[in-house]
C-alpha positions in Angstrom: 42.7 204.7 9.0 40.7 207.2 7.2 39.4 210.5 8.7 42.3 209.9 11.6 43.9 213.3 12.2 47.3 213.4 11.3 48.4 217.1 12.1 46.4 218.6 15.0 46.2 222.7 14.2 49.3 224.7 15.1 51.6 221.4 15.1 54.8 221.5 12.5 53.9 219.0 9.4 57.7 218.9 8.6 60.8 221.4 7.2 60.4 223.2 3.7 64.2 221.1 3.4 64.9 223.7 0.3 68.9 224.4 -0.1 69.9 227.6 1.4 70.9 230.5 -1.0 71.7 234.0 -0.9 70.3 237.0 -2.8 73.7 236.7 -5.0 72.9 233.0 -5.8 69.0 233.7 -6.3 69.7 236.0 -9.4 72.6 234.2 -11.0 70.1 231.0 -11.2 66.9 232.9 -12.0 67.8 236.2 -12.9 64.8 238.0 -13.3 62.3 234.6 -13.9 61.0 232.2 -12.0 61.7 230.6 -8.5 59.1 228.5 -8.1 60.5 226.8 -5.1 62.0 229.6 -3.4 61.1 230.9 0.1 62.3 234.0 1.3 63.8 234.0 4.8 65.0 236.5 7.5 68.1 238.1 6.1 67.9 238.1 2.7 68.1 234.3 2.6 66.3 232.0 0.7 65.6 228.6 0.9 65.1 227.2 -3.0 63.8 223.3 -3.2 64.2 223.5 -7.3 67.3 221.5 -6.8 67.1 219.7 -3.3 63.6 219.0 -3.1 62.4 218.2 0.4 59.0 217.1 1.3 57.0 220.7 2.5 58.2 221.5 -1.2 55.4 219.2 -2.6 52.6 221.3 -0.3 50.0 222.8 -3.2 48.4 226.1 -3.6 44.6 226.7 -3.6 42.9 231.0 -3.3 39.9 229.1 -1.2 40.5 230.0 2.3 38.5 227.7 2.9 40.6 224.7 2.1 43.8 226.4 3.4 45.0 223.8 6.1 48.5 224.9 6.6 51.0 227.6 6.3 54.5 228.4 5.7 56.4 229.7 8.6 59.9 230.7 9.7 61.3 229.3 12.4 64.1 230.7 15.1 67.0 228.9 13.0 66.2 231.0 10.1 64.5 227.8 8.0 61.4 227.7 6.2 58.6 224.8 8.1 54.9 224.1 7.1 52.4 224.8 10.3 49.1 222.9 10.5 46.3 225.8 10.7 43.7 223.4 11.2 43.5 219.5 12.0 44.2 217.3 8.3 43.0 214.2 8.5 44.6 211.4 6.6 44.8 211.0 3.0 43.5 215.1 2.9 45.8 217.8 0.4 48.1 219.4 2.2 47.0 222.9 0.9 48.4 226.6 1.5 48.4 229.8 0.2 51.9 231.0 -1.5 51.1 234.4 -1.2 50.2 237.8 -2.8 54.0 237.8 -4.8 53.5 234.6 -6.3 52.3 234.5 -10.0 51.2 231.4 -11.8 53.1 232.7 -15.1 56.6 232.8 -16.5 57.4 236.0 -14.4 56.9 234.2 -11.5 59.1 236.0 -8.3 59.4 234.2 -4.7 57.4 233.5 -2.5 57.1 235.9 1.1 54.4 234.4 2.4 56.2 233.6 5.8 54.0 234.4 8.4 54.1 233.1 11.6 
């Protein structure tokens, strides 16, 4: 139904779902281009969704806090999640903000944006 809230704020939309990596496996696929899909985790982890795409992969970018509805977060088993920030209702963007270190060009580096 439309305007039905699907995600109440602070409730998990679903797992980022990337393929775990290290630092070593980072640079020998990107070197020192991009990674568009890759989160950085505790531990000099990542979790890169370039080759296993799960769904929180597909969330888009937008600078207007104001349309910001959700969030990437870490959770305790070390794996990137997107948070609701604010109730979405359905058939709304899923919209978040990939952080100060990510640059829309072909020097694009991960994103750290993994706040809680």
């Amino acid at each position: 139904k439309p305007n039905t809230i699907i995600f109440k704020d602070k409730q998990r939309i679903c797992l980022y779902n990337g393929q775990l990596i290290d630092i070593e496996e980072l640079i020998k696929r990107y070197g020192d281009d991009t990674a568009p899909y890759g989160i950085e985790l505790h531990n000099h982890e990542f979790e890169d969704a370039a080759i296993k795409r799960g769904i929180g992969s597909l969330a888009n970018h937008t600078n207007n806090k104001r349309k910001i509805n959700a969030r990437l977060s870490i959770n305790k088993n070390n794996r990137a999640q997107l948070i609701a920030t604010k109730n979405i209702k359905s058939g709304k963007e899923i919209l978040i903000d990939y952080g100060d270190e990510y640059r829309f060009d072909e020097n694009v580096h991960t994103s750290t944006n993994n706040r809680k």
